[in-house]
C-alpha positions in Angstrom: 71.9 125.2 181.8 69.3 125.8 179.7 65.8 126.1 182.1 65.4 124.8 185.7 61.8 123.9 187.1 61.8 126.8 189.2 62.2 129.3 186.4 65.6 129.7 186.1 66.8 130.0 182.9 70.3 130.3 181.1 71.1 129.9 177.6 72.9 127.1 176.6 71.0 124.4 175.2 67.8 125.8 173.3 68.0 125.0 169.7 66.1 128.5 169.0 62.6 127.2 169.6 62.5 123.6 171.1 62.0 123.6 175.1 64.5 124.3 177.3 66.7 122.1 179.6 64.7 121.5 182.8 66.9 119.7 185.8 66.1 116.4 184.6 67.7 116.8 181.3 70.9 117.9 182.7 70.7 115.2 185.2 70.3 112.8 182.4 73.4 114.0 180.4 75.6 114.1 183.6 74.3 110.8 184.3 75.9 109.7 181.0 78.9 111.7 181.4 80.0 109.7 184.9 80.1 106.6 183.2 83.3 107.7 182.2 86.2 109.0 184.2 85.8 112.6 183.6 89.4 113.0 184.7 91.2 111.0 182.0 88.4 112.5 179.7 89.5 115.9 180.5 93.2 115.1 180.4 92.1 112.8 176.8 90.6 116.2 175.7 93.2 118.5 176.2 96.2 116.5 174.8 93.9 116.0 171.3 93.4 119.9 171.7 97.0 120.3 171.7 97.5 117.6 169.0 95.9 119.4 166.5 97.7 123.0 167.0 100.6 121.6 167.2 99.6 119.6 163.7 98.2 122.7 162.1 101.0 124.8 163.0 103.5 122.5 161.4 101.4 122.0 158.4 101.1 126.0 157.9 104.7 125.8 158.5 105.6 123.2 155.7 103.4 124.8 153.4 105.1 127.9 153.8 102.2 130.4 152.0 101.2 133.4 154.1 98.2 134.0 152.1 97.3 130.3 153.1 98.1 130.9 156.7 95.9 133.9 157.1 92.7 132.6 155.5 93.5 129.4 158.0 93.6 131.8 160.8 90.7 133.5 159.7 88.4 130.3 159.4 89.3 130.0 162.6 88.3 133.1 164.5 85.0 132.4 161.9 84.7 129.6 163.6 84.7 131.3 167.1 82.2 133.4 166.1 79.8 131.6 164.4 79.3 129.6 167.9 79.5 132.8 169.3 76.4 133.7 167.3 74.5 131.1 168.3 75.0 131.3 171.7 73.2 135.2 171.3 70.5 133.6 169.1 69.9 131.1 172.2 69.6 133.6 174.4 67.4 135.9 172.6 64.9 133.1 172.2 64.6 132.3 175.7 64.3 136.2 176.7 61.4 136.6 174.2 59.9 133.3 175.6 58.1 135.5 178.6 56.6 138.1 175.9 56.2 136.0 173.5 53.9 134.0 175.8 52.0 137.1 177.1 51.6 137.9 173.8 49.8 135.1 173.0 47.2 134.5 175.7 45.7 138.0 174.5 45.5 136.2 171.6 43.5 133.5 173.3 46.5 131.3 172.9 48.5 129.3 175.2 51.3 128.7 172.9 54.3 131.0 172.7 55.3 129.5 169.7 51.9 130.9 167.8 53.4 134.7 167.6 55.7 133.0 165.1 52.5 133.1 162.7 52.1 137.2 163.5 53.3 140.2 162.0 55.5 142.5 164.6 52.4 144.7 163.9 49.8 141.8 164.8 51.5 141.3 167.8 51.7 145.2 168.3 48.4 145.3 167.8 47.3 142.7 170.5 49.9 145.0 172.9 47.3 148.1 171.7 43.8 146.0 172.4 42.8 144.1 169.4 40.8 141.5 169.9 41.2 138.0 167.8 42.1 134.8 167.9 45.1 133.7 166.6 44.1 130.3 166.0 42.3 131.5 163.3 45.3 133.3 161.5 47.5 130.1 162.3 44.9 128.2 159.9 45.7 130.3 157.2 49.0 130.6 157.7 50.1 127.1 157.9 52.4 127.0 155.0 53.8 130.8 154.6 57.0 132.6 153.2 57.1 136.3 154.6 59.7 138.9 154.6 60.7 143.1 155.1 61.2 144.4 151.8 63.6 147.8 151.0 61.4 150.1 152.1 60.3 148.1 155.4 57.2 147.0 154.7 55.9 143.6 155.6 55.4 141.0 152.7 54.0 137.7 152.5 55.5 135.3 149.6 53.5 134.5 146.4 52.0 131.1 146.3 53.6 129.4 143.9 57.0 130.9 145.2 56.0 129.4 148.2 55.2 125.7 146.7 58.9 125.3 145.4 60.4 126.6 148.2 58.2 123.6 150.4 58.8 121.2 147.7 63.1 122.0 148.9 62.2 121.6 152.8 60.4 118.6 152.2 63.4 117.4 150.2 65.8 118.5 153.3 63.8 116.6 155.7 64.1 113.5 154.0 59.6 114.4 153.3 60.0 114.1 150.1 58.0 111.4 147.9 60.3 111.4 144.9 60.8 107.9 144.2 64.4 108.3 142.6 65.6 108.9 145.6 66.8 105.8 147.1 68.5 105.2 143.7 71.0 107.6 144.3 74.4 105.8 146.0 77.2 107.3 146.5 76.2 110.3 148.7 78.7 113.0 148.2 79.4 115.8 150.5 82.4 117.8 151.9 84.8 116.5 154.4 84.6 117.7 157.8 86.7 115.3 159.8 88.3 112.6 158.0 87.6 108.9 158.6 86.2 105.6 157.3 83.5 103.6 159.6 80.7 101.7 158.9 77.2 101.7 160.7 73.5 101.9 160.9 71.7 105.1 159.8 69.5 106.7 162.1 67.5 109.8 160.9 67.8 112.2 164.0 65.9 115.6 162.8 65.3 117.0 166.5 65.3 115.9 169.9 61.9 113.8 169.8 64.4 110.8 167.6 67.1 111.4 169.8 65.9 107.8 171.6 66.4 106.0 168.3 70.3 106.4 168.0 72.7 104.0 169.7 76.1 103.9 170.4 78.3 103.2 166.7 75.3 103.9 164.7 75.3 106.9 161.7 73.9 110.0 162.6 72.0 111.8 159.9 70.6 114.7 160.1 69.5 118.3 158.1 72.4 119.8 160.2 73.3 119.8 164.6 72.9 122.2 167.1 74.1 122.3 170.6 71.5 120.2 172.2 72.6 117.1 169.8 75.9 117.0 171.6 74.7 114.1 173.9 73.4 111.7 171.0 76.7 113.1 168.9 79.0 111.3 171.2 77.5 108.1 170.6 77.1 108.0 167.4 80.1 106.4 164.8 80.1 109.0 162.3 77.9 112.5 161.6 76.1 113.0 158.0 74.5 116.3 157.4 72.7 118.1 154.4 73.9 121.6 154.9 76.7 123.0 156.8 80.0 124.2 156.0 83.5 123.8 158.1 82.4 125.8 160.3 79.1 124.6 161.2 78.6 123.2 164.2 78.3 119.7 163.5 82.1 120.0 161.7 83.1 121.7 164.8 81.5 119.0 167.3 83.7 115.9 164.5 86.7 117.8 164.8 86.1 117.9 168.7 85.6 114.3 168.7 87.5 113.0 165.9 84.6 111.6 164.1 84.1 110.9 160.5 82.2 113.7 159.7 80.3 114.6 155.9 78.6 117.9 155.1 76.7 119.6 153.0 75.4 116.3 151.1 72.1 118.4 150.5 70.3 114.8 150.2 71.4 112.3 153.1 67.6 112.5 155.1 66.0 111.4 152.1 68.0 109.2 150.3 69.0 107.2 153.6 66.3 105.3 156.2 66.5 104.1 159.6 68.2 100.9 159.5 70.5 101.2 156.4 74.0 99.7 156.8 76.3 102.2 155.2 79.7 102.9 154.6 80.7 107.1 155.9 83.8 107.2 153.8 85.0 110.7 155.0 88.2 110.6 153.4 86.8 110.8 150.3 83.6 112.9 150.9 81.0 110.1 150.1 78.3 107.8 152.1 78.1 103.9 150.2 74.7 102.4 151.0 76.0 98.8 152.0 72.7 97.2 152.7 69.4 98.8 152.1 67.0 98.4 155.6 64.2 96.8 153.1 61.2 97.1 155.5 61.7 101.0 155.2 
């Protein structure tokens, strides 16, 4: 679970930096997960499980190619491992939570989140007995690109670097102002669980528009994490802008067996609350049916 009100915490779900479960929130999702029988779910579960082996064996077995059967494998344990991954990134985050936290109140800040606007050797440096606000770094810091170059030292990126790089995160989070977009139909993207439904978009980019999606409509997001697993089971069909096969939201459709389209690069800004579209997974491309006009 991922943090109880007493201070408990586990790992599993954080997203990296949103807040962690508290009781209520795994009340909530147990809440919706009685509504079902959890037996025949289980049972449901585990025969589709099976299904699928069973299918992929015979299909390695018709194709008869060993070089094809290995990379299969392969994607597989990739697979493993990529959740694997984020399951240690989860639980770094909340370990550094506690420090991070600490490290901010000597920076007169009550916000653990601020230390992501430091330096390692700000935050060293607050450890040591500086005095400053970080507030006041934060303000200049808004927008900023930084990285460790090949000899290890800090660097900050150059401005103009930093504007087209803004101008692509904008784009991914559907911010963008360019006025071509909605012009663009069909959406193309790869195929991560075949399937053709239609449905009403919904633009779910973290857990605060989680309330908007209900059950049949089109999920589209940047890309899934753990904590969208809830609002995932609902939803008809799952469109994301990045993301490979083994992403997480590919793993979730295959899980599910739910139309499923990656990697579209575009969906959150060429789609809008309340678009009727068409998730055409067997073909890797989104048809805008009926344009939600008021958006």
């Amino acid at each position: 679970m991922g943090g109880l009100r007493d201070g408990f915490h586990g790992f599993i779900p954080v997203n990296f930096c949103e807040d962690s479960w508290a009781l209520n929130d795994a009340e909530k999702q147990l809440q919706e997960l009685m509504q079902k029988n959890c037996a025949q779910e289980l049972k449901r579960f585990n025969q589709g499980h099976k299904n699928k082996v069973e299918q992929k064996n015979k299909k390695l077995k018709e194709i008869g190619n060993e070089e094809i059967s290995i990379l299969a494998h392969a994607i597989a344990e990739g697979t493993s491992l990529n959740e694997f991954r984020k399951n240690v990134f989860s639980r770094v985050s909340l370990g550094y939570r506690d420090v991070f936290s600490k490290i901010a109140k000597l920076g007169k800040s009550n916000n653990w989140r601020d230390c992501f606007y430091l330096i390692p050797d700000e935050m060293r440096s607050l450890l040591e007995g500086a005095k400053f606000k970080i507030k006041n770094i934060i303000k200049k810091r808004r927008t900023v690109g930084h990285y460790v170059d090949e000899a290890g030292i800090n660097r900050f990126v150059e401005d103009e670097d930093m504007k087209r790089f803004v101008a692509f995160i904008e784009t991914a989070y559907g911010k963008s102002s360019n006025s071509d977009a909605r012009s663009v139909d069909p959406i193309k993207g790869f195929i991560a669980n075949k399937g053709l439904v239609r449905g009403i978009v919904k633009i779910i980019l973290s857990s605060k528009d989680f309330y908007k999606l209900n059950r049949g409509d089109i999920l589209v997001t940047t890309m899934t994490s753990v904590d969208f697993v809830p609002v995932m089971e609902k939803a008809g069909a799952f469109v994301t802008n990045e993301g490979g096969i083994t992403s997480h939201a590919s793993i979730v459709a295959r899980e599910m067996n739910k139309p499923c389209i990656i990697g579209t690069q575009n969906a959150t800004q060429v789609l809008r609350d309340g678009d009727l579209v068409e998730v055409d997974a067997d073909k890797g491309i989104v048809k805008i049916v009926k344009k939600n006009k008021l958006r």
